[in-house]
C-alpha positions in Angstrom: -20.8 32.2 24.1 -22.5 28.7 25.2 -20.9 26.9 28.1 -18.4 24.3 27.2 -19.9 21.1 27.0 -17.3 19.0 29.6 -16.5 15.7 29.4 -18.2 13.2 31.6 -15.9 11.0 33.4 -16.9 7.8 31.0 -16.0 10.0 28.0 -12.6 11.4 29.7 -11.2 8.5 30.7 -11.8 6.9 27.0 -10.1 10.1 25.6 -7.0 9.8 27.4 -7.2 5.8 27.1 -7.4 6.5 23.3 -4.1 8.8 23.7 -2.1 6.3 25.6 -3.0 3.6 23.0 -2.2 5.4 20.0 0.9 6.3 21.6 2.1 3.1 22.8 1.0 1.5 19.3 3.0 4.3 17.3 6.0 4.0 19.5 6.1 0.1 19.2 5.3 0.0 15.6 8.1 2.9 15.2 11.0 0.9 17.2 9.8 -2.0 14.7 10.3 -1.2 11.8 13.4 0.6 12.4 15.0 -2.6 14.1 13.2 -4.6 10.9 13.4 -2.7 8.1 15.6 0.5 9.1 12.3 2.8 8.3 10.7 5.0 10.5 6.5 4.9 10.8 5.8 8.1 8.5 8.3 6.8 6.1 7.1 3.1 5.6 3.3 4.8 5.7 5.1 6.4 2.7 6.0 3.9 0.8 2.7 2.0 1.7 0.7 4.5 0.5 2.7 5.2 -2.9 2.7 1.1 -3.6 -1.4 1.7 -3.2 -1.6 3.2 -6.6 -1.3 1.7 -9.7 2.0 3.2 -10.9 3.2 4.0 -7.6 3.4 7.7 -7.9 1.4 10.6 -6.3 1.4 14.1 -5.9 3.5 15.7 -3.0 0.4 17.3 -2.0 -2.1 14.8 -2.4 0.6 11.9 -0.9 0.7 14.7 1.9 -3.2 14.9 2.0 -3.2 11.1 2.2 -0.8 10.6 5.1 -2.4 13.5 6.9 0.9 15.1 7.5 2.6 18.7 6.8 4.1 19.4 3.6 8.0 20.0 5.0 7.0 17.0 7.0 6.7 14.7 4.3 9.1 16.8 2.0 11.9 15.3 5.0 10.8 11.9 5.0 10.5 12.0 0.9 14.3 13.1 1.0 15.1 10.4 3.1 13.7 7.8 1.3 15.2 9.7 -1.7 18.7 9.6 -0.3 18.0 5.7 0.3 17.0 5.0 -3.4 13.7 4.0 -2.3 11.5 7.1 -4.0 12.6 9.4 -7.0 11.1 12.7 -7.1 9.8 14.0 -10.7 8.1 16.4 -12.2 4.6 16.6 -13.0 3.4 16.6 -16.2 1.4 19.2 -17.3 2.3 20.8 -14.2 5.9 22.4 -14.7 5.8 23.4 -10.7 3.9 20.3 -9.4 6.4 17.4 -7.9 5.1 13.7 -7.7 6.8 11.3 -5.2 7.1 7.7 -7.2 8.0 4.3 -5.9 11.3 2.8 -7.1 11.8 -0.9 -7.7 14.2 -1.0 -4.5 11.7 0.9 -2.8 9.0 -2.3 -3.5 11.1 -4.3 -2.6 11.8 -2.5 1.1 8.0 -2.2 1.4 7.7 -5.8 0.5 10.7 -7.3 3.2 9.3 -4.9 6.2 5.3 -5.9 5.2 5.0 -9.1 7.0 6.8 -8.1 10.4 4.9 -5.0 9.9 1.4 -6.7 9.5 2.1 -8.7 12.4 3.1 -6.8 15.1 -0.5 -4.5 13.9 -2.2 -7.6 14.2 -1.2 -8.3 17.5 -1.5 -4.8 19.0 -4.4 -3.8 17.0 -6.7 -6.5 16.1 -5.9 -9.1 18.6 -5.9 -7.5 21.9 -10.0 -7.7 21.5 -12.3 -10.2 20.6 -14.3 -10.2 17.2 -17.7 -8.3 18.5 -15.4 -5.8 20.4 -13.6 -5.4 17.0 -16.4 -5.1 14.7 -18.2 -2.3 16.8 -14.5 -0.1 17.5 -13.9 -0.4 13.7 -17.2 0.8 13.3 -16.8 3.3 15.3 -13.3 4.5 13.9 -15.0 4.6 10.2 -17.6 7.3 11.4 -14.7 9.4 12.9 -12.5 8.6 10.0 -15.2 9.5 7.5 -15.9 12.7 9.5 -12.1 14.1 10.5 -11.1 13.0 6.7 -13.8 15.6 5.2 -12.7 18.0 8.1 -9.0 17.7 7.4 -9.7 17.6 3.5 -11.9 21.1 3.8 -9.0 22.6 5.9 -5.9 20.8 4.2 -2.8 19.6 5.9 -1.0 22.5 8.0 2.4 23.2 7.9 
């Protein structure tokens, strides 16, 4: 077995920078929206991501694939947003043991109030905190890992 290839002291201290930034960015954007808009994170991403498709309904398992989550993860925040009248659950058709996940009108209409605070407290954690050149080469950067880790996690699947 090859030695491990260690992390240079450039490369650890950007890892454990990139930790304490996605954690401070999740936690703020969490305490956000539930202060805004009564949602958590995983359950706006929800809503977000069913209002991305033309008749606002996916799959369990690909709305599970999509939010890169575990499927009794997203069955709990489904059921919450269920229990809130914001997503209906139905069966699949042609599928009698699939279950798809489908935006309600009240559920729009959550996504659409908690959007704006949403988009600007991203803005100013995420975008604004750099200037346009630093911006353009980290979402660069992001896209490579993004297109890599999404065929990783798509080979593997979402564990449970």
């Amino acid at each position: 077995m090859a030695d491990p290839r260690w992390l240079d002291e450039r490369e650890l201290t950007a890892w454990k920078q990139f930790l304490t930034v996605g954690a401070i960015i999740n936690r703020l954007v969490d305490q956000q929206l539930k202060r805004d808009a009564g949602l958590s994170h995983p359950q706006y991403e929800v809503l977000a991501r069913l209002a991305d498709t033309p008749d606002g309904r996916l799959r369990m398992t690909e709305l599970a694939g999509a939010a890169v989550t575990s499927k009794s993860g997203l069955t709990y925040q489904v059921g919450q947003l269920e229990k809130a009248g914001f997503v209906e659950r139905q069966g699949c058709a042609g599928d009698e043991r699939g279950i798809v996940a489908a935006l309600t009108e009240k559920g729009r209409q959550k996504l659409r109030e908690a959007a704006p605070g949403h988009a600007a407290l991203v803005r100013e954690l995420f975008v604004d905190g750099m200037s346009r050149k630093e911006f353009t080469a980290f979402a660069e950067g992001l896209g490579t890992l993004h297109h890599n880790l999404r065929d990783q996690a798509i080979q593997t699947g979402p564990k449970s």
